[in-house]
RODO-378129 format. One record per residue (C-alpha): residue number from 1; residue in three letters; x, y, z. Coordinates in steps of 0.5 Angstrom, whole numbers. Example, Ala and Ser with C-alpha at 12.3 -4.5 7.8 and 13.67 -1.06 7.14 Angstrom:
<atoms>
> 1_ALA_25_-9_16
> 2_SER_27_-2_14
</atoms>
This chain:
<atoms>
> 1_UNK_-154_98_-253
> 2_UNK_-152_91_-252
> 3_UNK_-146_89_-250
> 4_UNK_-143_86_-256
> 5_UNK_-145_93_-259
> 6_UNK_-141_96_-254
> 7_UNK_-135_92_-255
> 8_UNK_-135_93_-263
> 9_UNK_-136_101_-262
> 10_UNK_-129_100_-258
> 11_UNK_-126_96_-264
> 12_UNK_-128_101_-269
> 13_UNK_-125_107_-265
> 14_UNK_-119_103_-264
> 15_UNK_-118_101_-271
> 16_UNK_-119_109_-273
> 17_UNK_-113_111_-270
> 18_UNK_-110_106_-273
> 19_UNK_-112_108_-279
> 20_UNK_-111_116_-279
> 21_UNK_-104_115_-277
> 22_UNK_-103_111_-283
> 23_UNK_-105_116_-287
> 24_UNK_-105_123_-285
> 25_UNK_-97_124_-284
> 26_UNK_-96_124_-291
> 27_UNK_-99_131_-292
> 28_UNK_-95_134_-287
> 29_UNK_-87_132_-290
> 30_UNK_-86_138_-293
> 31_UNK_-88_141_-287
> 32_UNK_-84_136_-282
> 33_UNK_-77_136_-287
> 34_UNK_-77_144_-287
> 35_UNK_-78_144_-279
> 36_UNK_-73_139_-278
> 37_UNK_-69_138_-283
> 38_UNK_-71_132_-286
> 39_UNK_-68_128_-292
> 40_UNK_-74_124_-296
> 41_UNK_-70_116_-293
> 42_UNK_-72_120_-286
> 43_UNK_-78_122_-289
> 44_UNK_-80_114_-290
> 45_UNK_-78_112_-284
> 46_UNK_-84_117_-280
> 47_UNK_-89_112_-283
> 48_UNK_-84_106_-283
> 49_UNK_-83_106_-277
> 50_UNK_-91_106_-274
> 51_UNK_-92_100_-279
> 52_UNK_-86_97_-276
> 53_UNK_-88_98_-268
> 54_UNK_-95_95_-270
> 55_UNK_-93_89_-274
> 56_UNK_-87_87_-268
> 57_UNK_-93_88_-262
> 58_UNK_-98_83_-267
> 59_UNK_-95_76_-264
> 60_UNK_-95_78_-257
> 61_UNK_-102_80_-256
> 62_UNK_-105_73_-255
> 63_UNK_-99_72_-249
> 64_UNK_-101_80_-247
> 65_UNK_-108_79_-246
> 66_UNK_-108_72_-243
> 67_UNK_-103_76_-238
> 68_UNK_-106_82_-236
> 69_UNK_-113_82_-239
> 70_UNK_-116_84_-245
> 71_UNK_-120_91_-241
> 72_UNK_-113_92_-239
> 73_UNK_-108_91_-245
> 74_UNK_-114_95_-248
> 75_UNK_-113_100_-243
> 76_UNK_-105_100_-242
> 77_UNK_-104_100_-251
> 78_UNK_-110_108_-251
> 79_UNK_-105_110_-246
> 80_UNK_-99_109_-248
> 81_UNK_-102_110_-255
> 82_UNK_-104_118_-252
> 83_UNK_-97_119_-250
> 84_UNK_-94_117_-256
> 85_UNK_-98_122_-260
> 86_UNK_-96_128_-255
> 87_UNK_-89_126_-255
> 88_UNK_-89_125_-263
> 89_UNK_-92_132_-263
> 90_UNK_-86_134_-258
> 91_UNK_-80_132_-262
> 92_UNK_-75_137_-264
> 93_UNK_-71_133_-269
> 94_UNK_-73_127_-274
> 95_UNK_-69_122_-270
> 96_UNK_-73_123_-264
> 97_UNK_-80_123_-269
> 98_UNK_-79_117_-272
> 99_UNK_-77_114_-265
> 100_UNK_-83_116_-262
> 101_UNK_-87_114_-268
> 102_UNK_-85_108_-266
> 103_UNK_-87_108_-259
> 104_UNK_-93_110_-262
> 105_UNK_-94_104_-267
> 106_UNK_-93_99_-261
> 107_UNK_-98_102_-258
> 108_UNK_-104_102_-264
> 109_UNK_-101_95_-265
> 110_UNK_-104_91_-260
> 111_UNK_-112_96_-260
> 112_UNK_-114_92_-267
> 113_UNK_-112_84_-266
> 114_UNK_-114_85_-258
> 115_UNK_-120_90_-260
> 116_UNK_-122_86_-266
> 117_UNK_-121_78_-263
> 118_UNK_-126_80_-258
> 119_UNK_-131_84_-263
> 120_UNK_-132_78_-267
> 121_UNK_-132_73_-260
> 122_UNK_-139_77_-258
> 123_UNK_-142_76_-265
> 124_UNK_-145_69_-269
> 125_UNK_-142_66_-275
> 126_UNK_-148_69_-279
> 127_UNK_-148_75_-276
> 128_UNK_-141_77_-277
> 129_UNK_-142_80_-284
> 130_UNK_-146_85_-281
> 131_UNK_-139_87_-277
> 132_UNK_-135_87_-282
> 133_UNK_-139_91_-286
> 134_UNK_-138_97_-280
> 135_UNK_-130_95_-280
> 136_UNK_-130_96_-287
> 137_UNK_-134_103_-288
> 138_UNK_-129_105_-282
> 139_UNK_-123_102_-286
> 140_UNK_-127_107_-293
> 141_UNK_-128_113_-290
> 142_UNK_-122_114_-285
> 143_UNK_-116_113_-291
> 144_UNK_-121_118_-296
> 145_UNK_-121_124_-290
> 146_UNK_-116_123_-286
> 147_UNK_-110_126_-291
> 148_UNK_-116_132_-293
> 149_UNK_-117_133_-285
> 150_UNK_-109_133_-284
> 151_UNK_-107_138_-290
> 152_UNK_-113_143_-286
> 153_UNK_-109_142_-279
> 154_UNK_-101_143_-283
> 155_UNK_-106_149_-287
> 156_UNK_-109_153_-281
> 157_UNK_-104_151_-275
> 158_UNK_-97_145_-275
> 159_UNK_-96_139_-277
> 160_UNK_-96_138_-270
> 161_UNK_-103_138_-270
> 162_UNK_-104_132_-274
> 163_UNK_-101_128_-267
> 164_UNK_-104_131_-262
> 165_UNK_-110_131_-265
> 166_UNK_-109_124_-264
> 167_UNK_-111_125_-256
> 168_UNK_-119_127_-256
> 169_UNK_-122_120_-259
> 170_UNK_-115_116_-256
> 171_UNK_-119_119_-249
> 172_UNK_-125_118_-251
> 173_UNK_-125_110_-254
> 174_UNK_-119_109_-246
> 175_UNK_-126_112_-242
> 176_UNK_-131_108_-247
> 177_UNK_-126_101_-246
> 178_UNK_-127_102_-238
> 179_UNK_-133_104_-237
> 180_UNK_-136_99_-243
> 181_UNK_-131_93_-242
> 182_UNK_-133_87_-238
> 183_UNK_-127_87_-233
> 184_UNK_-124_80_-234
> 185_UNK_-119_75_-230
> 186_UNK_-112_74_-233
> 187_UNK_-111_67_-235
> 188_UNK_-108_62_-230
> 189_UNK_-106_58_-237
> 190_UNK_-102_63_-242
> 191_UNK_-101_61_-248
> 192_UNK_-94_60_-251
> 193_UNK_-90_66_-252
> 194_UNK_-88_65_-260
> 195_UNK_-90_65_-267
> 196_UNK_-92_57_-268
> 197_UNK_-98_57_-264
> 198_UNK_-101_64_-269
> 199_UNK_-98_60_-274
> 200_UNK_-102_53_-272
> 201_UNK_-108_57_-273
> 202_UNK_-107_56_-282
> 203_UNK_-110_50_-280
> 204_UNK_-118_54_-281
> 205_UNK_-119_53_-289
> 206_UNK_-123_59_-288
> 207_UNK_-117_63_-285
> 208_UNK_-113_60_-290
> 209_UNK_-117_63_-297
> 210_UNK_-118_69_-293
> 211_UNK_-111_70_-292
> 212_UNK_-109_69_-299
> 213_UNK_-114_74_-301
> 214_UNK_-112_80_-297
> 215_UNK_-105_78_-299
> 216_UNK_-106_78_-307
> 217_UNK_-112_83_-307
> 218_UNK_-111_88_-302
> 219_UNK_-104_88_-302
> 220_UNK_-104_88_-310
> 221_UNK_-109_95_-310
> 222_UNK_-104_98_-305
> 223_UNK_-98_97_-309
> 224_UNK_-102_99_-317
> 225_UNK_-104_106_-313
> 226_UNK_-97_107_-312
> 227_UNK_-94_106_-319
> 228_UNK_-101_109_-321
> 229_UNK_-99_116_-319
> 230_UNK_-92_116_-323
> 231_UNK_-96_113_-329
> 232_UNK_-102_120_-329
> 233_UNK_-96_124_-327
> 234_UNK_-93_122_-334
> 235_UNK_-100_123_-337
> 236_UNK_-99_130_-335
> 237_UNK_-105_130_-329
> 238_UNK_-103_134_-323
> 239_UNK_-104_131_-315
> 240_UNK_-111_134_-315
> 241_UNK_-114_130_-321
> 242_UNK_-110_125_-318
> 243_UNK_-112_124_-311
> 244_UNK_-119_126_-314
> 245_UNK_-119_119_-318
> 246_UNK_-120_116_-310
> 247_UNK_-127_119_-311
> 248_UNK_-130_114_-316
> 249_UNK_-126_109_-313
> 250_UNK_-129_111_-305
> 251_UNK_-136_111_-309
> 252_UNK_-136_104_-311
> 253_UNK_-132_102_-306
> 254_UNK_-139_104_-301
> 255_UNK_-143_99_-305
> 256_UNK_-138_93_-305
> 257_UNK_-140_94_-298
> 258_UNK_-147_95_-298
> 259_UNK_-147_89_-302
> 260_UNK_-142_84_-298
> 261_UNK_-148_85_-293
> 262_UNK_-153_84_-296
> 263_UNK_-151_78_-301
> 264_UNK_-145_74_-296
> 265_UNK_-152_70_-293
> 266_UNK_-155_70_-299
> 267_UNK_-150_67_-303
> 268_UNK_-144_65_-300
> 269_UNK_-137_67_-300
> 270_UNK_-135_64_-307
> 271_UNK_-139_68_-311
> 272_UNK_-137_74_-308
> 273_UNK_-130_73_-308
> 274_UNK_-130_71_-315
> 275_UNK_-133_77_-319
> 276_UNK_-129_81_-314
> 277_UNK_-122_78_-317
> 278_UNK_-125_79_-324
> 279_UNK_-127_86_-323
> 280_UNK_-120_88_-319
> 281_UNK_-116_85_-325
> 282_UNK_-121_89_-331
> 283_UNK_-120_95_-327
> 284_UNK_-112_95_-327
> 285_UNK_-112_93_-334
> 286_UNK_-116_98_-336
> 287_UNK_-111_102_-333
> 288_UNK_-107_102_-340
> 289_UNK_-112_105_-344
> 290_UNK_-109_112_-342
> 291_UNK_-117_116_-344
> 292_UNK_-120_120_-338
> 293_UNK_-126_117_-338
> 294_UNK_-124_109_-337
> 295_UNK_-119_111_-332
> 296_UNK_-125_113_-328
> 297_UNK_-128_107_-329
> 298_UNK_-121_103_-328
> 299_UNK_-122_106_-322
> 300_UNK_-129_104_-320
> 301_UNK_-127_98_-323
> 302_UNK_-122_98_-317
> 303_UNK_-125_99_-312
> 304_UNK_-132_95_-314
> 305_UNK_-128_89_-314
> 306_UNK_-122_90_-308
> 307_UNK_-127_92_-303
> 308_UNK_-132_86_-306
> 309_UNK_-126_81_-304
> 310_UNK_-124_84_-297
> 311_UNK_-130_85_-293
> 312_UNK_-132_78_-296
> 313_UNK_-125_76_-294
> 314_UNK_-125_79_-287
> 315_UNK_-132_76_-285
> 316_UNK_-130_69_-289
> 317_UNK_-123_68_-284
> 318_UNK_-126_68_-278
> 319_UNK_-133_64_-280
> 320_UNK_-130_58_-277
> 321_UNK_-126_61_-271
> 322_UNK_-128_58_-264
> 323_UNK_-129_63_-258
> 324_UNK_-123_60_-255
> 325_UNK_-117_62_-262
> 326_UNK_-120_68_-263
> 327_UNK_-115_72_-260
> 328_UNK_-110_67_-265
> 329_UNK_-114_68_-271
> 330_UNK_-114_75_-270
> 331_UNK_-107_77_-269
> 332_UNK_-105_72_-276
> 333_UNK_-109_76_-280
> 334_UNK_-107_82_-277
> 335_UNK_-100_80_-278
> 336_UNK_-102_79_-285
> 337_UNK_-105_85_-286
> 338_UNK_-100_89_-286
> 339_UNK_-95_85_-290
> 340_UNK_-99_85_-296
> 341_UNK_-99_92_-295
> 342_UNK_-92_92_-295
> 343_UNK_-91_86_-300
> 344_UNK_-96_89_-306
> 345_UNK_-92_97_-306
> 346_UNK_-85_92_-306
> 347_UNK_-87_88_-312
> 348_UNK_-89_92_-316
> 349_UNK_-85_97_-316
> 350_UNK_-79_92_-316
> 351_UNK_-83_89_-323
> 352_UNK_-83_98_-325
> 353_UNK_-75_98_-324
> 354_UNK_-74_92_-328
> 355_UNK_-79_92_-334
> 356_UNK_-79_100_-334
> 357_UNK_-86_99_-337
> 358_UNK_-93_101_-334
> 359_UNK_-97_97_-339
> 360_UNK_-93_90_-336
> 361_UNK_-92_92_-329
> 362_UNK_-101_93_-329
> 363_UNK_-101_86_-333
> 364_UNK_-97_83_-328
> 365_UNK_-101_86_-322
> 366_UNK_-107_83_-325
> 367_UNK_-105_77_-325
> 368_UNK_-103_77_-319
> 369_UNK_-110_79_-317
> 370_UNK_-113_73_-320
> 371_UNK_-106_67_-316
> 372_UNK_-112_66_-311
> 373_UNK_-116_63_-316
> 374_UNK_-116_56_-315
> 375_UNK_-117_57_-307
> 376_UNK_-123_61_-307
> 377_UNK_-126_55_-312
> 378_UNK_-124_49_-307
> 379_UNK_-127_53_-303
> 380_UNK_-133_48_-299
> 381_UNK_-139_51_-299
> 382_UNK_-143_47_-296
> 383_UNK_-139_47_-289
> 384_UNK_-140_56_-291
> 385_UNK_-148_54_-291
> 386_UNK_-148_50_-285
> 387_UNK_-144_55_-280
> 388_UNK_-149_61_-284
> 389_UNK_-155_58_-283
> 390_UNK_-155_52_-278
> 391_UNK_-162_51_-277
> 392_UNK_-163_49_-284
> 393_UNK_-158_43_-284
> 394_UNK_-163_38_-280
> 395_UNK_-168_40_-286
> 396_UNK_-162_38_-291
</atoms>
């Protein structure tokens, strides 16, 4: 195995972690507000708590790696990661659990930005859509099976487990990133402790799309799925054939990525994008029709579109990046991740309160779906054709 391929399977692990702990702690809520007395404002806080660790931690991963070490920030972040989820497993009172979900966040906070800028460093700008192809495959599959997975452990053992069940591929990605991991010298020239020198990063046109896409798409997606489940309800669907609706859209979200890896080099960024905001906003309108069948379809539609524009996105922002800002560029799209995360659910529940219609709150969810427009359409394809394929360019 190559050491490049080496240094993603790290990354991707990583990432898994990251993403199970996002979302398999809601299946145990009921089980966890029983056993510890939990409110529902406490409740929210047990997945609040875990995103707020790992935005703090975001700006200081360039300062940390520069200081100790990539290997060793990777090393130190599973370790303390691993402990986190026994003593989160441990607690015997919701304070104590959302603390440690805390502890836990700023652990799995610095393995995606740190994983993820050394990653890419080791990968060619025309092979990158490649990686963000596995990226998004594990950012599918883990939000899919994950909450099923979890249900099984509350189900057959303890909410408990779902934490400790952190500890066999936290163990295994630490053993992988020091065995795999290149050791590597700490900076004699750290990088300064604050948020301009991320932000210094916007001035990649690339970035800056890319950025604004994950923000509107994603983010908006996030925030239609949550007005969508009390939207169904009132159409008389139950939680299963609710969470069933995540079929069709994991299906088609399968090919979106399929064909960002094939058609990224071929076509370019643009294309993509474009077809992905248009099939995203179909979808969410189609949302209204309130028939079975076109729900499915909205849903595919969804997942087609959304997914379209964010494997796209995510090989599009570090296009341009130099070897040296990687670590940079990592940690403000990450920074920028979890904020559309939060900012989608946030406006459009806002937009639900206000207008107390679904019809509206859908409409306005597609047109923001479509606000990235204009900057896909400024988009400079020649200088995306020149870094694809810099051996044509003398030919040009």
């Amino acid at each position: 195995m190559t050491y490049p391929s080496k240094v993603a399977w790290i990354f991707l692990l990583g990432l898994a972690l990251d993403l199970v702990n996002m979302f398999v702690a809601t299946v145990a809520y009921p089980d966890i507000a029983r056993q510890l007395h939990a409110s529902v404002t406490q409740l929210a806080w047990i997945s609040n708590a875990y995103l707020l660790g790992l935005t703090v931690i975001i700006p200081l991963s360039v300062w940390l790696a520069a200081a100790v070490g990539e290997r060793r920030l990777i090393a130190a972040s599973l370790g303390l990661f691993a402990m986190a989820s026994v003593l989160v497993g441990q607690a015997e009172s919701i304070q104590a659990l959302i603390g440690w979900r805390l502890l836990q966040g700023l652990g799995g906070g610095l393995l995606i930005p740190v994983g993820q800028a050394l990653a890419y460093r080791h990968v060619a700008p025309g092979q990158r859509h490649q990686l963000t192809a596995r990226v998004m495959s594990v950012a599918l599959l883990v939000p899919a099976l994950s909450p099923a997975l979890g249900g099984l452990l509350v189900d057959s053992v303890s909410w408990r487990w779902i934490f400790y069940a952190n500890l066999p591929l936290a163990l295994l990605t630490l053993l992988l990133a020091l065995l795999w991991i290149t050791p590597d010298v700490p900076a004699t020239v750290r990088p300064a402790l604050a948020l301009g020198s991320l932000f210094k990063q916007l001035g990649s046109p690339m970035l800056r799309v890319a950025m604004l896409v994950y923000l509107f798409i994603p983010g908006v997606f996030i925030g239609t799925s949550l007005v969508a489940i009390l939207y169904l309800r009132g159409l008389g669907y139950d939680a299963t054939r609710t969470g069933a609706l995540m079929l069709p859209w994991a299906l088609a979200s399968a090919l979106a990525i399929y064909l960002g890896k094939q058609l990224f080099s071929r076509c370019g960024p643009k294309p993509l994008l474009l077809a992905g905001m248009a099939l995203q906003g179909g979808g969410i309108l189609l949302l209204t029709a309130a028939q079975p069948a076109l729900i499915i379809c909205a849903y595919a539609l969804m997942g087609l579109g959304g997914s379209l524009c964010s494997s796209t996105a995510q090989t599009l922002a570090f296009l341009d990046i130099p070897t040296e800002r990687m670590g940079h560029a990592s940690a403000l799209w990450n920074i920028n991740r979890q904020l559309s995360f939060c900012l989608g659910a946030a406006a459009l529940s806002a937009v639900l309160s206000a207008s107390d219609s679904f019809t509206m709150t859908f409409t306005i969810a597609a047109a923001l779906t479509l606000l990235p427009l204009l900057a896909v359409l400024r988009l400079d394809a020649s200088r995306v054709r020149a870094l694809l394929h810099p051996a044509s360019e003398p030919a040009q």
